[in-house]
C-alpha positions in Angstrom: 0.0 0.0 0.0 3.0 2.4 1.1 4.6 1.7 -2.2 1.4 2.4 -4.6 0.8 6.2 -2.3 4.9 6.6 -3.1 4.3 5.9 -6.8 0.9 8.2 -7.1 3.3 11.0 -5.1 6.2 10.7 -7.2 4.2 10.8 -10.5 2.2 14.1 -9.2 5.8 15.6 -8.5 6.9 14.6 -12.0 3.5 15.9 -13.7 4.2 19.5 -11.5 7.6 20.0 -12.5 6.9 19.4 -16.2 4.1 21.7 -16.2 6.4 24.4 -14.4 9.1 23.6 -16.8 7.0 23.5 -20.1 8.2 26.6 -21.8 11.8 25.3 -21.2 10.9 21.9 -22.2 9.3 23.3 -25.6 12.1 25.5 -26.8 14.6 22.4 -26.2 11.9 20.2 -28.6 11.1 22.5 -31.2 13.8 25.2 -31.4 12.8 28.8 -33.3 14.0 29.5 -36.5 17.5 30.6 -36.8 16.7 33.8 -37.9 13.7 34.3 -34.9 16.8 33.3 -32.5 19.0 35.7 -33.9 16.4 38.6 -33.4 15.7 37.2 -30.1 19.3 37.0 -28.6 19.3 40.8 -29.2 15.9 42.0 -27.8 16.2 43.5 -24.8 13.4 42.3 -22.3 12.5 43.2 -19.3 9.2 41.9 -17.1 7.9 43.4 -14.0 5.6 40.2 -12.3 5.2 38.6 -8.9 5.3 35.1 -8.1 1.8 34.4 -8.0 0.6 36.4 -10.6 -0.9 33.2 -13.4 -0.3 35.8 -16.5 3.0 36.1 -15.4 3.7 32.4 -15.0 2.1 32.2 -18.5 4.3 35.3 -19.8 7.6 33.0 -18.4 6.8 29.8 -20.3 6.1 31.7 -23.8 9.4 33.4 -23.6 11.3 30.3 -22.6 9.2 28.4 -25.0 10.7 31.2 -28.0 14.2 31.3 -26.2 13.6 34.8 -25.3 16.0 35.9 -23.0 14.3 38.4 -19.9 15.5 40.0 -17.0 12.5 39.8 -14.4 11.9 41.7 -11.5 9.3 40.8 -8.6 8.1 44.2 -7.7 6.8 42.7 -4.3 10.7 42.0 -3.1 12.5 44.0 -5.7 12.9 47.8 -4.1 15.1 48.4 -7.8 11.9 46.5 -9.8 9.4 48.0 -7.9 10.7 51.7 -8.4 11.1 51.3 -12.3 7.6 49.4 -12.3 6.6 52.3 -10.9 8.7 55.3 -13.2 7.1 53.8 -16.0 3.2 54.3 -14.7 3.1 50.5 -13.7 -0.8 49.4 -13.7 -1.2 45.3 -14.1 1.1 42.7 -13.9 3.2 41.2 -16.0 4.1 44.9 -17.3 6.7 43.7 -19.8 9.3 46.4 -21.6 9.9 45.0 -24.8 12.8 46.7 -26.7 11.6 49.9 -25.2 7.3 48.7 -26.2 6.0 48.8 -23.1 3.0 45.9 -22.9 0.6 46.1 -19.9 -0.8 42.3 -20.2 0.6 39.2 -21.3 -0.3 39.4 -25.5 1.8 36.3 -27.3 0.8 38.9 -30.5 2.2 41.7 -29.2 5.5 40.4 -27.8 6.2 38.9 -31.3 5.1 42.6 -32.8 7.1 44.7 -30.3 10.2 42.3 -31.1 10.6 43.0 -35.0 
C-alpha cells in the first residue's frame, strides 16, 4: 500500500515539474527559426511580475518556449523592480518592456510585434 501512495506522489511531482518547466521543455523540442533566434538574442526584455501572478507564470513559459532571453523583477521584493515598475506608470502585472514597447498584459501577438 505504502509503495502504490509513493508511486501516485512521485508521478504528481513529476506531472508538477513538467508543467512548471514546459516553456523550457518546448524550446529544447522545437527550437525557433535561426533567424527568430538571432532577433531574439538581441531583444532586450524586461518583465515586471510577482510570483503568484498566473499571466505572469504564462508570460515566463512563452518566452522560454521562444528562447527569449528576460530579465524579471518581482516588484513585491524587488525595491530596484518596484521603483522602475513604478517610473514607467506600472498598472497590471506582467508589465513587460519589450525593446523599449511597453505591454501592460501578457499578449503572445504583441511580444512577437514589439520584437521585430
Amino acid at each position: 500500500m505504502l509503495q502504490r501512495t509513493l508511486k501516485k506522489v512521485a508521478l504528481i511531482l513529476l506531472v508538477v515539474v513538467i508543467y512548471q518547466n514546459w516553456g523550457k521543455i518546448e524550446h529544447f523540442v522545437n527550437p525557433p527559426a535561426a533567424s527568430d533566434a538571432q532577433r531574439y538574442s538581441q531583444a532586450r526584455v524586461v518583465m515586471y511580475s510577482t510570483p503568484w501572478c498566473g499571466y505572469c507564470k504564462q508570460a515566463r513559459r512563452f518566452l522560454d518556449s521562444q528562447g527569449i532571453a528576460f530579465k524579471e523583477y518581482d516588484i513585491e521584493s524587488s525595491a530596484e523592480g518596484r521603483a522602475a515598475y513604478q517610473a514607467l506608470g506600472g498598472r497590471g502585472i506582467p508589465m513587460l518592456d519589450v525593446n523599449g514597447t511597453l505591454l501592460r498584459d501578457f499578449a503572445p501577438e504583441q511580444i512577437q510585434k514589439a520584437l521585430k
